[in-house]
GULO-372201 format. One record per residue (C-alpha): residue in three letters; z, y, x. Coordinates in steps of 0.2 Angstrom, whole numbers, padded with zeros to 4 digits, always signed. Each point is the difference from the previous one (the first is absolute). Layout:
BEGIN
ALAZYX/...
This chain:
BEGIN
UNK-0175+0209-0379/UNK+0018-0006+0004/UNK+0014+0013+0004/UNK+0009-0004+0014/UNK+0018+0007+0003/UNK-0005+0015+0011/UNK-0013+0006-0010/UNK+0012+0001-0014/UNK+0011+0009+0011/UNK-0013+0014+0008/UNK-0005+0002-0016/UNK+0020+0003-0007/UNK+0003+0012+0016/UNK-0014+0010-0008/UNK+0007+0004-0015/UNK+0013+0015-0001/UNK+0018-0004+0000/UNK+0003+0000-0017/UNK-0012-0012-0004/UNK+0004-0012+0015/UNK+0018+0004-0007/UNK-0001-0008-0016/UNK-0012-0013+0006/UNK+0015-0006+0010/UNK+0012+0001-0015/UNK-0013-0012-0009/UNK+0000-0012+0016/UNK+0019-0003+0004/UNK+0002-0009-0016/UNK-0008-0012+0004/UNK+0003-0004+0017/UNK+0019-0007-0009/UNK-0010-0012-0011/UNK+0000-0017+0012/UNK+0009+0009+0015/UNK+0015-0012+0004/UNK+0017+0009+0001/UNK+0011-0001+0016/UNK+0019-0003-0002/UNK+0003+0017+0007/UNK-0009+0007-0014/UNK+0004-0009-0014/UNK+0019+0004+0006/UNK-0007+0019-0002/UNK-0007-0003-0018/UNK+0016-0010-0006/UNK+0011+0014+0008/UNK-0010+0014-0009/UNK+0000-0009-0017/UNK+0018-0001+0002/UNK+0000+0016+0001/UNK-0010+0007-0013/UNK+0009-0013-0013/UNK+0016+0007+0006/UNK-0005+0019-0002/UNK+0005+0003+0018/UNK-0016+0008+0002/UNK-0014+0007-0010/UNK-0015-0004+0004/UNK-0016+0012+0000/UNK-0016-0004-0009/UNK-0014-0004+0013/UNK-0011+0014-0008/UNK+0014+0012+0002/UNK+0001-0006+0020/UNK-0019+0002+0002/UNK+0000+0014-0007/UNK+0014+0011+0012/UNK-0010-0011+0013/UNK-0017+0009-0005/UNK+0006+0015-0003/UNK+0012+0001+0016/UNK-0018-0004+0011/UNK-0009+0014-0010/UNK+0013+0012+0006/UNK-0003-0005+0019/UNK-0017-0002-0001/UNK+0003-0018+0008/UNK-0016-0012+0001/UNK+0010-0015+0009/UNK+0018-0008-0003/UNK+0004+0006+0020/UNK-0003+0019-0007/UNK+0011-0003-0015/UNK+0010-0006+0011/UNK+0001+0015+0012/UNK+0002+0009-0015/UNK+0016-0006-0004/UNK-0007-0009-0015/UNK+0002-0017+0006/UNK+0013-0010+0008/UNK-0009-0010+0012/
């Protein structure tokens, strides 16, 4: 039997957030793998190396940022980035 995308996806809407959660954090990566960069964001990327390279900023660990992110949703009781966001855990 072949897996097609919305079955997949039914069956990732059925897990509990935590789950779905870190089965997004394994699929971003490698979304970046072929995807083409646009000029706007490549102008973002060289801007924010600059950045780091200079210590104008520091920049926080992504497991630090999911983390807060995980625990700021626990604390709402948020299933969907719209309630986060009601919340005032996300700037939309």
């Amino acid at each position: 039997m072949v897996a097609t995308v919305d079955s997949i996806l039914q069956d990732a809407l059925a897990l509990p957030g935590d789950a779905r959660l870190q089965l997004v954090e394994k699929l971003i990566p490698t979304l970046w793998e072929d995807a083409p960069v646009s000029d706007a964001h490549r102008n973002v990327l060289n801007r924010r190396e600059q950045e780091i390279a200079s210590r104008s900023i520091k920049p926080i660990p992504g497991d630090q940022v999911m983390r807060s992110v995980r625990e700021a949703l626990r604390g709402t009781g948020a299933r969907s980035r719209k309630e986060a966001a009601e919340a005032g855990c996300l700037n939309l």
